[in-house]
C-alpha positions as CSV (number, residue, x, y, z in Angstrom):
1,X,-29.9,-210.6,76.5
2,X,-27.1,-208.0,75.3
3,X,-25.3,-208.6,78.1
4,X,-25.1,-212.3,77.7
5,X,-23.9,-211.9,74.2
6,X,-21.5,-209.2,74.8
7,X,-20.4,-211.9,77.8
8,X,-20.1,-214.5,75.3
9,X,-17.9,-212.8,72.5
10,X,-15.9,-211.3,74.9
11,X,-14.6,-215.1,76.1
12,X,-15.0,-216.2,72.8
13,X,-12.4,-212.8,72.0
14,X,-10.2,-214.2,75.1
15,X,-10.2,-217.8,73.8
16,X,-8.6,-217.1,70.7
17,X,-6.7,-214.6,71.9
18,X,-5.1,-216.7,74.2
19,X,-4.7,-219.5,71.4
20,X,-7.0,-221.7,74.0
21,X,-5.9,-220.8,77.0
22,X,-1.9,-221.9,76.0
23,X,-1.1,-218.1,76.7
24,X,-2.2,-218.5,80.3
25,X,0.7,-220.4,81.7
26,X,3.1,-218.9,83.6
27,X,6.0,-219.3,82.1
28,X,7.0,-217.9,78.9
29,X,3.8,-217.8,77.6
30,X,4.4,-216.5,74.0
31,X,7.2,-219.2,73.9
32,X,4.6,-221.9,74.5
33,X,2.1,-220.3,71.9
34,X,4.8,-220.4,69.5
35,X,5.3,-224.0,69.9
36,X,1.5,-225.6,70.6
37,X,1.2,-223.6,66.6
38,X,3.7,-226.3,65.4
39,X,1.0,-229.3,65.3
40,X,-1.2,-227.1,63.4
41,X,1.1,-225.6,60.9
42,X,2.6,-229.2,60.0
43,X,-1.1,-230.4,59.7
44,X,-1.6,-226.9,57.4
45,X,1.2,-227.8,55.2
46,X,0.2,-231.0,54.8
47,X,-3.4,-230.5,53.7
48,X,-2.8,-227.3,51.5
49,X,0.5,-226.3,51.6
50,X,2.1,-222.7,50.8
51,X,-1.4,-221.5,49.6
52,X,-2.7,-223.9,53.4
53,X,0.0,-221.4,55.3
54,X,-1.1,-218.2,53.5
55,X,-4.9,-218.8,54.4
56,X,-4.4,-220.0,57.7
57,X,-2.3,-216.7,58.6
58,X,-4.8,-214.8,57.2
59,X,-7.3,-216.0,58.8
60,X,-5.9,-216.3,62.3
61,X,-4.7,-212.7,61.9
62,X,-7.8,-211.0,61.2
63,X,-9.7,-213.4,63.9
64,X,-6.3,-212.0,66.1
65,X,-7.1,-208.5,65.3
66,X,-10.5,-208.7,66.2
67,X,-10.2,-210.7,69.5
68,X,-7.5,-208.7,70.7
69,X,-9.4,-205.5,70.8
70,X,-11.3,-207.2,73.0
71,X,-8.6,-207.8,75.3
72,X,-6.7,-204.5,74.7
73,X,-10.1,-202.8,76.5
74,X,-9.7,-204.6,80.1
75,X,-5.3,-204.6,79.5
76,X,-2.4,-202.9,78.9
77,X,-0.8,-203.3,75.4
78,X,0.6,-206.6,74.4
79,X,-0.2,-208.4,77.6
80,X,1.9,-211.8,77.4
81,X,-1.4,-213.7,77.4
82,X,-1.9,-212.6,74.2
83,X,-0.4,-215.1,72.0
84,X,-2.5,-215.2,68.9
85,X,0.1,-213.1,67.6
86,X,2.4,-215.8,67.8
87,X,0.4,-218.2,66.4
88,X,0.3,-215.9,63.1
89,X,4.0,-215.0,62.8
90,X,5.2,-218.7,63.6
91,X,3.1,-220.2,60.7
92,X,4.3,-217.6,58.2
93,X,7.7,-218.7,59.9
94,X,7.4,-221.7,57.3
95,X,5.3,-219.5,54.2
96,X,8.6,-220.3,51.9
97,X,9.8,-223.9,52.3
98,X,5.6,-225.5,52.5
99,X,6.0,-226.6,49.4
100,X,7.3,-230.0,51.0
101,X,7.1,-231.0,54.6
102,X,9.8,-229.5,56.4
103,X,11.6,-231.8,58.0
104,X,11.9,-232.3,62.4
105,X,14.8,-230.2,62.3
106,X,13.5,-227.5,59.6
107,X,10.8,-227.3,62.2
108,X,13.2,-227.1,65.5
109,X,15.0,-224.2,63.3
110,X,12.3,-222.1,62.6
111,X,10.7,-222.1,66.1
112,X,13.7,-220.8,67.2
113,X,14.3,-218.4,64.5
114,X,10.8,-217.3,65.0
115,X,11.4,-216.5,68.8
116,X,14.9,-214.8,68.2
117,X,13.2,-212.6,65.9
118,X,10.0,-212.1,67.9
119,X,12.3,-211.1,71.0
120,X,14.7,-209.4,69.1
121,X,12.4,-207.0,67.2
122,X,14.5,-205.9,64.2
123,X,12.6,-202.9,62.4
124,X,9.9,-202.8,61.5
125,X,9.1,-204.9,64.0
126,X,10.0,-202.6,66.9
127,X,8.0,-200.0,64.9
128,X,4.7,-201.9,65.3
129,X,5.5,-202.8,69.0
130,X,6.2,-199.1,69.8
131,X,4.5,-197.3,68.0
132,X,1.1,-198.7,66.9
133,X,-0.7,-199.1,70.1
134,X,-3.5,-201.1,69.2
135,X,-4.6,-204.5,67.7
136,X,-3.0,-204.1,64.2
137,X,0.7,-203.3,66.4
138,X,0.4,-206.3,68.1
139,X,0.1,-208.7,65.6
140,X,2.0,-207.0,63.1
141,X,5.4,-206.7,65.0
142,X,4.9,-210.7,64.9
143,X,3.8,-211.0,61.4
144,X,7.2,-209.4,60.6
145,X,9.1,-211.4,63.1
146,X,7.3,-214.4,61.1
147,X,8.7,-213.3,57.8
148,X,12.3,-212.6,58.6
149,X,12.1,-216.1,60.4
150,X,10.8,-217.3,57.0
151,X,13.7,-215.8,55.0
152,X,16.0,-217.8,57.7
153,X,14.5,-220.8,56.9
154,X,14.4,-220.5,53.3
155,X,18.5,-219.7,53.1
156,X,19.0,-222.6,55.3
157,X,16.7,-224.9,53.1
158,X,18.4,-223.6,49.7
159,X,21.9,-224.2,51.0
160,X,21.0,-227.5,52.2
């Protein structure tokens, strides 16, 4: 019976981790994670706004957290499957300007800021990616890519 449950929660662990299977495809993998969040943010910001963003981030990083210690047993760190990470730091992406629905292009804007940022890995990102070599690192290098895409977006929508 262990081994059935231990079976279970490690596909459940793989599941989320992979953001339902979206981190499996070939092809820029954390790209598409970063973009299938989109739908779910908008929807987020919609229902509860700021205070809808902040829960939902918290809640998807400590289910990330979790799930991805899971996968960091059978992997190496960070594998590109993993794209809960993503899925965390592109919601907080939009933390400042969910007080209203961000418009298509406010959207298009921080996606891409959000992937600069996540590629780029100004400090402290690169800090969590280096150096912490365990669940907390990889989401946290994308919770800070999040929030300096968020401060992006948030100079963009004041001067607009």
């Amino acid at each position: 019976m262990k081994e059935k449950t231990n079976n279970f929660i490690r596909k459940l662990a793989y599941i989320c981790a992979t953001w339902f299977g979206s981190g499996r495809v070939r092809f820029m993998p954390g790209t598409v994670g970063s973009f299938v969040t989109l739908p779910f943010v908008a929807l987020v910001i919609l229902i509860g706004g700021i205070w809808g963003v902040i829960a939902f981030a918290l809640v998807f990083y400590f289910i990330g957290v979790y799930s991805v210690r899971y996968v960091l047993q059978e992997n190496e760190h960070d594998p590109g499957f993993v794209v809960i990470d993503e899925v965390v730091g592109q919601s907080l992406t939009f933390v400042f300007v969910s007080t209203v629905m961000p418009s298509l292009w406010m959207f298009l804007i921080g996606f891409v800021a959000f992937r600069f940022f996540d590629i780029v890995k100004v400090w402290p990102a690169c800090y969590f990616d280096k150096k912490v070599q365990n669940a907390s690192g990889v989401m946290l290098d994308d919770v800070v890519a999040g929030l300096y895409a968020s401060l992006v977006l948030l100079l963009i929508h004041t001067l607009i």
